[in-house]
Residue, then its C-alpha position, 0 to 999 in steps of 0.5 A: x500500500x503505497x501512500x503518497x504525501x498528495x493523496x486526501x487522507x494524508x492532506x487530511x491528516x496533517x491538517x488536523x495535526x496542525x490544528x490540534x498543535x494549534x490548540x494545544x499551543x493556544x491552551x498553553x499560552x492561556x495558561x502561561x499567561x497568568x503566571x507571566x502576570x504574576x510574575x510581573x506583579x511580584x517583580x514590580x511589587x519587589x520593586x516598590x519595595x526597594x524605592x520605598x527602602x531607601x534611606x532618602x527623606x522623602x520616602x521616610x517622611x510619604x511612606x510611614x508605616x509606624x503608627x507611633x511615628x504617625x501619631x507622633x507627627x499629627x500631634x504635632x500637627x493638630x495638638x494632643x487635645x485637637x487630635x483626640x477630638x476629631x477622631x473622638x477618644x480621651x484627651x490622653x490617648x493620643x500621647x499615650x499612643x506617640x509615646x508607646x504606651x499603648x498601640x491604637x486600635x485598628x479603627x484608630x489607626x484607619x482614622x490616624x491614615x485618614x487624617x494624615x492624608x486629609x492634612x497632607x492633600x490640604x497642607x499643599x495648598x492652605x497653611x497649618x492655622x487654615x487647615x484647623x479653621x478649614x476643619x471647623x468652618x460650615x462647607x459648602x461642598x459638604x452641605x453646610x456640614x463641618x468637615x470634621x463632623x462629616x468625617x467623624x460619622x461618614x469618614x474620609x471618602x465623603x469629604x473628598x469633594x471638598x478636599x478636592x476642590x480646594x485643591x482645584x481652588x475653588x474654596x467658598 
């Protein structure tokens, strides 16, 4: 029985080889490609990791991990009793926390973060003392509520209108 390479079932056969190559070689690649983004995603988070590691002050002073340092810095910032007051616990818990006496809870520590990104993005564009009346004065952009009040119930996320449009200065 002599096959020719011309003849219909060969031709046959061989297209559907390739075919089935084809696949298979399309169904790797599927599942290769997950690992490659995985791979990716670690190498730029190990990246990250070294540019915030090193020893420049900028990235000690955005990047603060210690919630001791941070406390530190936004009493120094707000005052022992104004910190307390806007994230609403004892006039004394504040120092305790900067001095390391005691470690704030973890809601504290989400409204110490919250706080010292809401002072950050308005420190770029008003002074320490419009900042304190900031906080306290009635906002248009909140509904006539104060930002502190609107951030002790509701939180960070609805006060950034009015963050933001101070920083598109639109101040009222």
């Amino acid at each position: 029985m002599n096959l020719s390479h011309s003849s219909p079932i060969f031709t046959q056969r061989l297209s559907l080889g390739k075919e089935a190559i084809m696949a298979k070689v399309k169904k790797a690649a599927k599942k290769a490609a997950p690992r490659r983004k995985k791979a990716a995603a670690k190498s730029s988070s190990n990246a990250l990791r070294q540019r915030n590691s090193t020893s420049s002050p900028v990235s000690k002073e955005l990047f603060i991990r210690d919630p001791q340092i941070r406390t530190q810095r936004l009493v120094s910032r707000f005052g022992n009793n104004s910190l307390a007051r806007i994230i609403q616990v004892n006039q004394s818990q504040p120092s305790r926390w900067s001095e390391g006496h005691e470690e704030a809870s973890v809601i504290n520590q989400q409204k110490l973060i919250d706080l010292d990104y809401i002072f950050d993005q308005l420190s770029l564009n008003l002074y320490p003392d419009q900042i304190e009346e900031w906080f306290e004065a009635p906002n248009p952009h909140l509904g006539g509520a104060s930002p502190i009040n609107v951030f002790q119930i509701k939180g960070l996320a609805a006060l950034l209108p009015a963050i933001y449009a101070v920083s598109s200065g639109a101040m009222a």
